[in-house]
NUTOR-787613 format. One record per residue (C-alpha): y negated, z, x. Coordinates in steps of 0.05 Angstrom, whole numbers, plus 5000, padded with zeros to 4 digits. Layout:
YZX
...
This chain:
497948474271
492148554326
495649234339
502348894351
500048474397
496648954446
502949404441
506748824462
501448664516
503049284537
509849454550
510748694578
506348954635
509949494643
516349194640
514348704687
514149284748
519649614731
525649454787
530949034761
536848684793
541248964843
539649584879
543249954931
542750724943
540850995009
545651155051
542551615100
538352205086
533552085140
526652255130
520651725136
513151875152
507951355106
505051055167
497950935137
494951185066
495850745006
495150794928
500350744873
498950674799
504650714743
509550874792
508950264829
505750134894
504949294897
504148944970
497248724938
494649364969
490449634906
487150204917
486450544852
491550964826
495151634862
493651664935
500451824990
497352055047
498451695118
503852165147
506752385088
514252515092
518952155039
526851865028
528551185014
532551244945
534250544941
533249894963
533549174940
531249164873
526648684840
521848724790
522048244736
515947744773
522147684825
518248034879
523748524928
522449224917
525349894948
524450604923
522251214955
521051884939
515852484970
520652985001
517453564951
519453134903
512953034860
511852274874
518051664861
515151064873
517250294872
514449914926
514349144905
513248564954
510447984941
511147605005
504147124989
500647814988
505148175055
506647575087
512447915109
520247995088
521848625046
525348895112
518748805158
514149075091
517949785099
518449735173
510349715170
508850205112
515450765134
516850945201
521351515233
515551915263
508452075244
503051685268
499151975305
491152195298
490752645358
485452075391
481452155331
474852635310
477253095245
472452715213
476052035223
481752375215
479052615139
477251895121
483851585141
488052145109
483851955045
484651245051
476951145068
473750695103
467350885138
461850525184
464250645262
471450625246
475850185285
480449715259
486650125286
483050755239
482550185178
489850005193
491350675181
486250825133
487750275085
494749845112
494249165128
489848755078
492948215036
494947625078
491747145021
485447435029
485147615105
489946975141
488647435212
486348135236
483047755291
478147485235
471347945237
471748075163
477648415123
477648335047
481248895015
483948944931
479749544901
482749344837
486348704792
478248504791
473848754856
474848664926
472749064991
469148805049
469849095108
465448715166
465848825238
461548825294
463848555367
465649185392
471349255329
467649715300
466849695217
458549535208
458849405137
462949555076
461349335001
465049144937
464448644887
């Protein structure tokens, strides 16, 4: 019976990510560039910003396959897909995590050019192409390094702390000093 149960915990999780609802295929065939590096796990990439999971590279080109799904917690969700074809992933928003509309979400994560790093040392460059953040990055390189963290845990970039999802449990810290610059990064 224990057995049952977990196997039923299971695929209700999984069910619950899975796009449902009306979805509508993509008209154009115009490519997008990820505008910052995030994480997707199970196919899904939530607006929670976890970052476990498979990491898409800032800058990495993709098509949108569809869009306005939902999965079954009601949140919007679109679909894209790398342009070599290894990743399809569901992007879910949940608007008390974005704080945006499903229209603004994509606007922030896809955009029609790359984003550019030129400004930046190779090193920086490494870190926000591996979704790192480092000690002397500024919050532009976190932006990109990371996206924008969750609205319900960081109300305004203005603030001098960011609090980031590591996972369903831990949180990121990122802390910064006057100059913008990140002075202090730890989970718990």
């Amino acid at each position: 019976m224990k057995r049952i149960l977990i196997m039923l915990a299971v695929v209700i999780s999984v069910a619950a990510c899975v796009t449902v609802g009306k979805k509508t295929t993509s008209m154009d065939d115009t490519t997008y560039y990820t505008q910052y590096s995030f994480f997707y796990k199970a196919g899904i990439h939530k607006s929670a910003n976890y970052r476990e999971g498979t990491l898409v590279p800032i800058n990495t080109p993709v098509k949108i396959r569809s869009i306005g799904g939902y999965d079954l917690t009601g949140d919007e969700s679109f679909e894209i897909t790398t342009v070599d074809g290894r990743h399809k992933i569901v992007v879910s928003n949940d608007k008390d995590n974005s704080g945006m509309s499903l229209t603004d979400y994509r606007g922030k994560l896809l955009g029609k050019a790359k984003a550019d790093l030129s400004a930046y040392s190779e090193q920086a460059q490494a870190f926000i192409r591996n979704g790192e953040a480092a000690k002397g990055m500024t919050k532009e390189m976190i932006l990109m390094a990371l996206g924008t963290p969750p609205v319900d845990l960081t109300p305004s970039l203005n603030s001098d702390a960011w609090i980031y999802r590591l996972n369903l449990l831990q949180k990121t810290y990122i802390s910064f000093d006057e100059n913008g610059m990140v002075k202090d990064i730890f989970h718990k």
